[in-house]
MARMARLO-530462 format. One line per 4 residues: their letters; for each residue x, y, z of C-alpha. Coordinates in nm, 2 decimals, padded with zeros to 4 digits. Layout:
! MARMARLO-530462
a	X Y Z; ...;
! end
This chain:
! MARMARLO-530462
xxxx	-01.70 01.07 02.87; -01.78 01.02 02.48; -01.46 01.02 02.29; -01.39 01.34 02.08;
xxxx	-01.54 01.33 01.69; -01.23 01.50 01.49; -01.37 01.72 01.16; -01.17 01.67 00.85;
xxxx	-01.04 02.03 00.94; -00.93 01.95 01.27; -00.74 01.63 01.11; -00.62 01.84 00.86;
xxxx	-00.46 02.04 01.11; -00.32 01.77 01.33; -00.12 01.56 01.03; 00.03 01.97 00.94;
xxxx	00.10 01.97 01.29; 00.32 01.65 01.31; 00.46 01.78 00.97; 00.57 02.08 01.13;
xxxx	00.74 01.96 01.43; 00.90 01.66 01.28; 00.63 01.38 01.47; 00.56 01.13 01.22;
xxxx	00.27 00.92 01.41; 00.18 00.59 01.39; -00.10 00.34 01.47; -00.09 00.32 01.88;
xxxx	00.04 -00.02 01.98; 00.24 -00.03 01.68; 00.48 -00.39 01.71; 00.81 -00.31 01.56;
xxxx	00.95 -00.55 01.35; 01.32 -00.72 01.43; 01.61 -00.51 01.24; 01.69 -00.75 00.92;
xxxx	02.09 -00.62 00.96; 02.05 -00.79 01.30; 02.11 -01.16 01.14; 02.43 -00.99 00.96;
xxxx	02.79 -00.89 01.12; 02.96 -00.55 01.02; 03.17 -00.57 00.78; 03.47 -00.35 00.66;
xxxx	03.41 -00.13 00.38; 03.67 00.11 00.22; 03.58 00.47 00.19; 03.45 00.46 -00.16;
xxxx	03.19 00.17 -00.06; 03.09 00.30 00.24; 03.02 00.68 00.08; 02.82 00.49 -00.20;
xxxx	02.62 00.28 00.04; 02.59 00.54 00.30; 02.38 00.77 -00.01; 02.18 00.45 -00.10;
xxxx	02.04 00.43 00.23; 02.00 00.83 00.25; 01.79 00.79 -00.03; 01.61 00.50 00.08;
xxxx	01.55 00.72 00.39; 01.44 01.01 00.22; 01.19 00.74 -00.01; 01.04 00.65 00.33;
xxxx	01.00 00.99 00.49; 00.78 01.05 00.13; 00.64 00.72 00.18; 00.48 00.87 00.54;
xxxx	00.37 01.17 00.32; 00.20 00.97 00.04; 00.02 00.74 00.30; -00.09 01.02 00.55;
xxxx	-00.23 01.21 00.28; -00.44 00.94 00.10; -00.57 00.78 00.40; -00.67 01.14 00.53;
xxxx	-00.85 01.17 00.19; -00.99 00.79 00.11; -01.36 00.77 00.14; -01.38 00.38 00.24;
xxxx	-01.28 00.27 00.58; -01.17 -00.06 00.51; -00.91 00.08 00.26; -00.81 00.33 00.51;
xxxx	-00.72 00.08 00.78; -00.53 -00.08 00.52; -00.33 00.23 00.41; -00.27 00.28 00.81;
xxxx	-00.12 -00.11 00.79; 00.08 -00.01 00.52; 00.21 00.32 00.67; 00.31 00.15 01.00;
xxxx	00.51 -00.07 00.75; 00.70 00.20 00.57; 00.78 00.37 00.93; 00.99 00.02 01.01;
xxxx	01.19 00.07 00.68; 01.22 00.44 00.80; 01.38 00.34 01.14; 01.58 00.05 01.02;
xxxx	01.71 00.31 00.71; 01.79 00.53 00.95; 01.96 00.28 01.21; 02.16 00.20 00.90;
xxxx	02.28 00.54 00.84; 02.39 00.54 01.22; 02.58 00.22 01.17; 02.74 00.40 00.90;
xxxx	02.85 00.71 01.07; 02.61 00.92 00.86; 02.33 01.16 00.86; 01.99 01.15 00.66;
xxxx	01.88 01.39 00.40; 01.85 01.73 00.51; 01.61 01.81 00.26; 01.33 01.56 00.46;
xxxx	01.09 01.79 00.53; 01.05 01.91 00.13; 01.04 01.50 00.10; 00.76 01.48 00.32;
xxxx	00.54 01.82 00.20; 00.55 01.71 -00.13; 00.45 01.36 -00.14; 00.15 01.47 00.06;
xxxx	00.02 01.73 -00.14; 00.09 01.44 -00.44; -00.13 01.22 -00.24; -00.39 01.47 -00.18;
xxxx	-00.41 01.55 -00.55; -00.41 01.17 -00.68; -00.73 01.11 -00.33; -00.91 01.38 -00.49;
xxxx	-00.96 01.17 -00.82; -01.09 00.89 -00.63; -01.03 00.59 -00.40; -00.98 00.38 -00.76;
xxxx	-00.71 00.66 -00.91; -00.58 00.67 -00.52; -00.52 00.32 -00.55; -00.35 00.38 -00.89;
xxxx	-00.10 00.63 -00.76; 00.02 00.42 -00.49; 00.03 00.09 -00.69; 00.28 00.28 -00.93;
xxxx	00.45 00.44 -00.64; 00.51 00.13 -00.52; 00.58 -00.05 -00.84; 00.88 00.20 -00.90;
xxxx	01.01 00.17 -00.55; 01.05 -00.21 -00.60; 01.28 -00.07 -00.90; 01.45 00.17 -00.75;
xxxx	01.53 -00.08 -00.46; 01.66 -00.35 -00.72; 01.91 -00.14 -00.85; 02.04 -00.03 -00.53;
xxxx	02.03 -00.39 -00.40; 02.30 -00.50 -00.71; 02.48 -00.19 -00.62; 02.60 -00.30 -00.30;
xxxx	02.94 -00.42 -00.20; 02.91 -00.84 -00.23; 03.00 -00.83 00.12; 02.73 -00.60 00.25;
xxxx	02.49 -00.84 00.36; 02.38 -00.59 00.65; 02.27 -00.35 00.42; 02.10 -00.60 00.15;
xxxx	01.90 -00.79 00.42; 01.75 -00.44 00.49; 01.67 -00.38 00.12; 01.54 -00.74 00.03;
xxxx	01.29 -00.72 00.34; 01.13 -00.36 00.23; 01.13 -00.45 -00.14; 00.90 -00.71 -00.04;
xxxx	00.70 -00.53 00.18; 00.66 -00.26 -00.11; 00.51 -00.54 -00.35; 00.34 -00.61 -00.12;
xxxx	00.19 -00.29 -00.12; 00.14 -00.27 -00.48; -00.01 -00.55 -00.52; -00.26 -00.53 -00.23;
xxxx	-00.36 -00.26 -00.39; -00.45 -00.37 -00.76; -00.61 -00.62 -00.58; -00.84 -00.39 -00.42;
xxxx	-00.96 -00.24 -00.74; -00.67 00.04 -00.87; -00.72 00.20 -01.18; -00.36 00.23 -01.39;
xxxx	-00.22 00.56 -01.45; -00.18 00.75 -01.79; 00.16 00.66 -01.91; 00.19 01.04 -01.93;
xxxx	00.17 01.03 -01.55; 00.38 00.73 -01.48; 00.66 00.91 -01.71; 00.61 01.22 -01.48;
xxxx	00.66 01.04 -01.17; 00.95 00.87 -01.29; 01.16 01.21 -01.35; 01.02 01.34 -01.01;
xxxx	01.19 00.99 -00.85; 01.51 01.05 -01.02; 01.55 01.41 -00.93; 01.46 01.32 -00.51;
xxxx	01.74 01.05 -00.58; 02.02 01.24 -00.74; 01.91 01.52 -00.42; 01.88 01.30 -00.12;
xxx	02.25 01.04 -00.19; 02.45 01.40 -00.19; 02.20 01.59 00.07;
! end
C-alpha cells in the first residue's frame, strides 16, 4: 500500500497536535546520546548552590523546550530538503540537552518550568515568522539563536559551584553542540539579522530567563 502524502495542513495540524498534548517527536530511530553527568559523581551542595543551579538548569530546560519550538517550526516552513533534514539533525540534538536538562533537575530534586508550553508556542510562531522571510533569513534567525545560547550557556557555566562537575559536563557538551548549530548554519548560506532584531531577541531571552529559574 503507497505510504500516505501529508499536505502542509495536515502537518500543520499534527506538530499543534504534539504541542497540545505535550508529545515532542523526534526523528524515528533516534540514538540517544550517553548522559555527560554520567563521567561525574554527585557531589554535596548547600542549599543556596543547589537553589542556584537547580534554576540554571530550569532555564536551560525551558531554552530547550523553545529550541523544539524554533526547529519544528522552521523545518515545517523551509523550502529546501537538504536543509530540512539538517534542521531534523539538529532538533534530535536539542531533544538530548532536553532529556539530560531534565535528568539534571531530577538529580536535583526539582521540577522544570511550568510555563513550558508558553516556551514552546512562542518560539514556534517566532520560527514561522523568521521561515516566512526565507530559507537565507531562516538561517539567520537560528544562527543568532544559537549564537546567544552559546552566551547564555557561558555564563551559566562560570556560575556553577567549582565542584559541580555534573552539571558543567552537561553545559560544556550542549554549548558545543549549539555552535555547532550556528555555525552549520552560516555555512549553509544565513543572512545576518538587523541589529534591531538581534537587540529584540536579546530582551525576549532575558525575560524567558528571569521567568523560567523562578517558574
Amino acid at each position: 500500500m503507497k505510504p500516505r502524502e501529508y499536505s502542509a495542513l495536515d502537518r500543520g495540524i499534527m506538530v499543534l497536535d504534539s504541542v497540545l498534548s505535550g508529545i515532542i517527536k523526534v526523528s524515528p530511530g533516534r540514538e540517544k546520546r550517553l548522559y555527560p553527568g554520567a563521567s561525574h559523581s554527585e557531589t554535596n551542595l548547600d542549599a543556596n548552590e543547589k537553589r542556584h543551579v537547580s534554576g540554571l538548569m530550569r532555564v536551560n530546560h525551558a531554552g530547550e523546550i523553545a529550541a523544539q519550538g524554533l526547529y519544528k517550526a522552521q523545518s515545517f516552513i523551509v523550502k529546501d530538503e537538504k536543509l530540512k533534514k539538517a534542521m531534523q539533525q539538529s532538533a534530535d540534538e536539542e531533544m538530548d540537552h532536553l532529556e539530560w536538562c531534565e535528568l539534571r533537575l531530577n538529580e536535583l530534586g526539582e521540577h522544570p518550568s511550568y510555563l513550558g508550553p508558553i516556551w514552546y508556542l512562542g518560539s514556534f510562531g517566532m520560527g514561522v515568522v523568521a521561515g516566512c522571510f526565507g530559507d537565507k533569513w531562516n538561517l539567520g534567525f537560528l544562527a543568532e539563536t544559537e549564537y546567544q545560547v552559546v552566551t547564555h550557556l557561558d555564563e551559566h557555566i562560570k556560575q556553577l559551584p567549582m565542584n559541580d562537575n555534573r552539571s558543567r559536563s552537561i553545559l560544556e557538551k550542549m554549548r558545543e553542540d549549539e555552535l555547532h548549530h550556528a555555525t552549520a548554519a552560516e555555512i549553509a548560506g544565513a543572512n545576518v539579522l538587523p541589529k534591531a532584531v538581534k537587540v529584540l531577541m536579546t530582551l525576549t531571552s532575558k525575560i524567558m530567563t528571569k521567568t523560567a529559574y523562578r517558574f
